[in-house]
SERO-4910 file (N, C-alpha, C, O; in steps of 0.05 Angstrom, whole numbers):
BEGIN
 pado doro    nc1    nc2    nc3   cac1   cac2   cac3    cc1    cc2    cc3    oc1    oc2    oc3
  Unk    A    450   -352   -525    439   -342   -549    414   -326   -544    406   -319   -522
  Unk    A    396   -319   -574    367   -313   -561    351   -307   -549    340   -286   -540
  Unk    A    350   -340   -548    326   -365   -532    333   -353   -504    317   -337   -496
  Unk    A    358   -357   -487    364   -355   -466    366   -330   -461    356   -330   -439
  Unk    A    372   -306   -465    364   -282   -478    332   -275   -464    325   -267   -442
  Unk    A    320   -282   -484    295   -278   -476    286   -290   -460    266   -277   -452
  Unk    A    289   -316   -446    272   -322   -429    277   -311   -396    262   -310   -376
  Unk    A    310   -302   -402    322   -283   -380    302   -264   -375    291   -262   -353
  Unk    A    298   -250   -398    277   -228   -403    260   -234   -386    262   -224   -363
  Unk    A    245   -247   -392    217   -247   -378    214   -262   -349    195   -258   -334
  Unk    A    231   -276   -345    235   -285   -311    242   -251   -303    226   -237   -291
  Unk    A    258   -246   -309    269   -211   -303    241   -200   -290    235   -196   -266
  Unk    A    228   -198   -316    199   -183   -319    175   -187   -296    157   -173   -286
  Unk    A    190   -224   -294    160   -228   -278    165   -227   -249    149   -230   -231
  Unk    A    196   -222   -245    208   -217   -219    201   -191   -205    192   -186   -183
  Unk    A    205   -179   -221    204   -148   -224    177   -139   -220    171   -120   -206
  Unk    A    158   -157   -233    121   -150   -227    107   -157   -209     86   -145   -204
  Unk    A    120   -189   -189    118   -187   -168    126   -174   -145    109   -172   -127
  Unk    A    147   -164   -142    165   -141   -126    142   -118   -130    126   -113   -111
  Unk    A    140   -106   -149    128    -85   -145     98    -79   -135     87    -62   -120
  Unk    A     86   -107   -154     56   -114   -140     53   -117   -113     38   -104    -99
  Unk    A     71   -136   -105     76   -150    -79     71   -131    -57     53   -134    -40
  Unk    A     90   -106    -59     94    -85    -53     66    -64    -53     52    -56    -35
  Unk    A     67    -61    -70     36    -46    -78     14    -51    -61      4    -34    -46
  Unk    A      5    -80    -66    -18    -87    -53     -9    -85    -20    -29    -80     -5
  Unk    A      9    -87    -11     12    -85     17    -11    -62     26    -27    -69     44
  Unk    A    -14    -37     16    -23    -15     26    -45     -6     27    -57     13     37
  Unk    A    -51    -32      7    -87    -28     -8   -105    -46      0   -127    -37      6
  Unk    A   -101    -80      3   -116    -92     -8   -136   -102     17   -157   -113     13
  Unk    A   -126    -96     42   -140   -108     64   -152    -83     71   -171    -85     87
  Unk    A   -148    -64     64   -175    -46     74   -201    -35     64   -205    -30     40
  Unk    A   -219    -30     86   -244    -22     78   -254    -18     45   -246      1     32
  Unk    A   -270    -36     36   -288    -17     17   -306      3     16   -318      6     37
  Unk    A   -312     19     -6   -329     42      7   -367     32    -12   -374     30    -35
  Unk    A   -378     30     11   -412     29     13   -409     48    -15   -393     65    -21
  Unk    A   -434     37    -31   -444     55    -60   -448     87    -46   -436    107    -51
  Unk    A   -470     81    -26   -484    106    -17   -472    125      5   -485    143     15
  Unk    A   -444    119     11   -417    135     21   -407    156      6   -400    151    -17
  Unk    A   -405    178     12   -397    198     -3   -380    216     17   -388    235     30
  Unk    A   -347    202     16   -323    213     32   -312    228     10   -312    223    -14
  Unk    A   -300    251     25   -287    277      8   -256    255      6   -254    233     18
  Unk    A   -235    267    -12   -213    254    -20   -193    245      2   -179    226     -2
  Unk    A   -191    258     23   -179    267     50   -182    244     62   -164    231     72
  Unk    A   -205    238     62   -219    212     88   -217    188     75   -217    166     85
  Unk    A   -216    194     43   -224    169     33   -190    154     24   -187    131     17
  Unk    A   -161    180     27   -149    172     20   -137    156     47   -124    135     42
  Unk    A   -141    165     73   -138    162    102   -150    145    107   -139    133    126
  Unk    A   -173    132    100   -184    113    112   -180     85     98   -178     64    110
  Unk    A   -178     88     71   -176     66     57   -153     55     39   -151     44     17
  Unk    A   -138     63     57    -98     62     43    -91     65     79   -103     76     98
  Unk    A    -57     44     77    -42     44     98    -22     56     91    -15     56     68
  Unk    A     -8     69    109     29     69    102     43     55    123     37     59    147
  Unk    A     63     38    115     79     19    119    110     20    136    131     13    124
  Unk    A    109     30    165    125     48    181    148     60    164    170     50    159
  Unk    A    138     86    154    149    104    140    170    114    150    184    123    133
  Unk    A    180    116    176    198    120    188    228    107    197    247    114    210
  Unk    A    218     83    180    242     69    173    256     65    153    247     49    135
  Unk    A    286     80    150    295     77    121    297     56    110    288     57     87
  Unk    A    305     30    117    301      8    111    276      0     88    279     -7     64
  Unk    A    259      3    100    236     -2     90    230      9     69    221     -2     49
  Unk    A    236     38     72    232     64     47    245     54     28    234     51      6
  Unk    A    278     44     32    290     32      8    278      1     -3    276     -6    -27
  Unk    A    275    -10     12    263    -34      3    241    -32    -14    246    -38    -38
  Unk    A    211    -23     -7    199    -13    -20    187     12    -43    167     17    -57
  Unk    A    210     23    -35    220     32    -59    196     64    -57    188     79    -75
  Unk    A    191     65    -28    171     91    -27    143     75    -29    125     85    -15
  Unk    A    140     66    -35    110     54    -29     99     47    -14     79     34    -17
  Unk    A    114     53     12    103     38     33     89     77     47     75     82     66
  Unk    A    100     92     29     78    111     34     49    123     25     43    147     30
  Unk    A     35    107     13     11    110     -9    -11    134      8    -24    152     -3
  Unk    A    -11    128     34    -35    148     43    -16    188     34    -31    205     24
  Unk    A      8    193     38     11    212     28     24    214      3     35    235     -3
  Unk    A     24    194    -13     29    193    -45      4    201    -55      3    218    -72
  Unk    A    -21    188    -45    -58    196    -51    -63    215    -47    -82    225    -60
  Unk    A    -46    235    -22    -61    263    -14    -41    282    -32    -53    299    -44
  Unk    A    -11    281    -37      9    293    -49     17    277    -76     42    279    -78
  Unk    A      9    265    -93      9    252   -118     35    268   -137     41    253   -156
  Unk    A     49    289   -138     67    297   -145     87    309   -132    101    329   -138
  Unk    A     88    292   -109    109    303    -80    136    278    -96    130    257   -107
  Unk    A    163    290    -90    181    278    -95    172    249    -70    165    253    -47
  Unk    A    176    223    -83    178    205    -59    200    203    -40    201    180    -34
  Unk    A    219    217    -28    239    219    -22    222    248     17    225    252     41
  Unk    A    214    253      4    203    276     23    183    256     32    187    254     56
  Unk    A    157    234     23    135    226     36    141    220     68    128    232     85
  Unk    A    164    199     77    162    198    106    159    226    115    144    232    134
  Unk    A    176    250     98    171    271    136    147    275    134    133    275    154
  Unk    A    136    281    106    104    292    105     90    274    127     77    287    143
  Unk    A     91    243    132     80    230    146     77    229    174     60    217    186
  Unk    A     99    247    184     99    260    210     79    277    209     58    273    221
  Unk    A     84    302    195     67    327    199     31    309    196     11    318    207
  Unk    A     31    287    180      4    282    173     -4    272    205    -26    278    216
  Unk    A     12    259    214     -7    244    238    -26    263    256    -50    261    261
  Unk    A     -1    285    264     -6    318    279    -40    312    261    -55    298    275
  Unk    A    -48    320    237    -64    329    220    -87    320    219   -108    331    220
  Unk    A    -79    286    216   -106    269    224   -118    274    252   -140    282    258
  Unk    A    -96    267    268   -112    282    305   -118    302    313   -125    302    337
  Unk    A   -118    328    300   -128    348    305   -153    344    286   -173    356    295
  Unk    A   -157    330    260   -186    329    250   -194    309    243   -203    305    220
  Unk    A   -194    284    272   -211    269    274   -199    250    255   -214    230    256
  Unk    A   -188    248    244   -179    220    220   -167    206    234   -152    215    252
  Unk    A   -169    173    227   -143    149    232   -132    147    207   -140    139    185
  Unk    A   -104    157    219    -83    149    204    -69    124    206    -53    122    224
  Unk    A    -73    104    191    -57     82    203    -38     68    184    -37     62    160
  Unk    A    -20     66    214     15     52    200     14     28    211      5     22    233
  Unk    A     26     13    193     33    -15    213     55    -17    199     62     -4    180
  Unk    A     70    -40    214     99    -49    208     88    -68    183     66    -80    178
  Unk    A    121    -66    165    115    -89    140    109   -106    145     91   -114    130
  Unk    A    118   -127    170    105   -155    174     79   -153    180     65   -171    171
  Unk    A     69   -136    193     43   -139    201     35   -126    170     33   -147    157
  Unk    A     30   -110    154     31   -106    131     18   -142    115     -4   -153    110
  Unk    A     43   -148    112     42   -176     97     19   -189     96      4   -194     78
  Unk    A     20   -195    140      6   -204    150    -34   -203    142    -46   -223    134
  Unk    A    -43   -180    147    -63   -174    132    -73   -170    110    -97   -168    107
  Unk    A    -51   -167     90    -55   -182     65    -64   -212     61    -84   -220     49
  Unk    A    -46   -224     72    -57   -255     70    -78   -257     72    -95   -265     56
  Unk    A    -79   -249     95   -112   -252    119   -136   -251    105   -157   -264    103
  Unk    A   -121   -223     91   -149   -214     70   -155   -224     47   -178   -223     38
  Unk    A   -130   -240     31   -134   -254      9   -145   -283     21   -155   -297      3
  Unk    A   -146   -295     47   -161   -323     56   -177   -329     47   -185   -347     32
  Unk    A   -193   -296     64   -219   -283     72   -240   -286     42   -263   -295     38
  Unk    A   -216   -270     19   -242   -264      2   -233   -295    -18   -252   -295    -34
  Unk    A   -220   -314    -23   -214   -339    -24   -238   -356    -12   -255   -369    -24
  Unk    A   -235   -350     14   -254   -370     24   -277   -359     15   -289   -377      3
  Unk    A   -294   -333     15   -315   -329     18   -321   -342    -19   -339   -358    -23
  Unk    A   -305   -334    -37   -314   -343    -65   -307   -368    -64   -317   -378    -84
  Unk    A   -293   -390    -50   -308   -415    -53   -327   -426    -40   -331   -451    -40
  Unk    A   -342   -409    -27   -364   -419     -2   -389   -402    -16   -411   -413    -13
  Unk    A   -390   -380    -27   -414   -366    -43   -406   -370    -72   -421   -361    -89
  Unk    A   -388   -380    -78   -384   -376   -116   -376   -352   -123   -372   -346   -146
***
């Protein structure tokens, strides 16, 4: 009926918001913040403080659904996601000729420093408040 109806609904919903968050934060959440008095052009700041998630594996691309390319979703924001891995080739060339780290890691290692990083700022707010 409904009841069962809806509550399908929203298990659905909250399935669906973890997958994508889950996903999401992989690329974001363990890296660098930027100092107040830092002032990086968009380039460095999209390169330095976003990962992509070995883009070179279809697997992965389907799994996450393209998000495991965020450093050239940040620099190309209206690039079909379907094109980001090759762009990700030409970017590495791009970063090493001007001095940027580009950095990929595999999804598990991905995960991995997510955790790490959610411990980190865990522990630190129950040890400073």
């Amino acid at each position: 009926g409904f009841g069962k109806a809806y509550c399908l609904h929203w298990v659905s919903l909250w399935i669906a918001g973890q997958y994508l968050f889950g996903h999401f934060s992989l690329s974001h959440t363990h890296t660098d913040t930027v100092d107040a008095e830092e002032n990086k052009n968009w380039v460095e700041y999209a390169v330095h403080h976003t990962v992509d998630i070995n883009p070179t594996n279809p697997v992965i691309n389907w799994v996450m659904g393209y998000l495991n390319c965020q450093v050239v979703h940040h620099l190309f924001p209206n690039m079909p996601q379907f094109r980001q891995p090759e762009v990700s080739k030409r970017l590495v060339k791009f970063c090493k000729e001007n001095g940027l780290e580009y950095t990929v890691v595999s999804y598990f290692e991905a995960w991995r420093r997510t955790f790490a990083n959610l411990s980190e700022v865990g522990h630190h707010y129950f040890t400073m408040g």
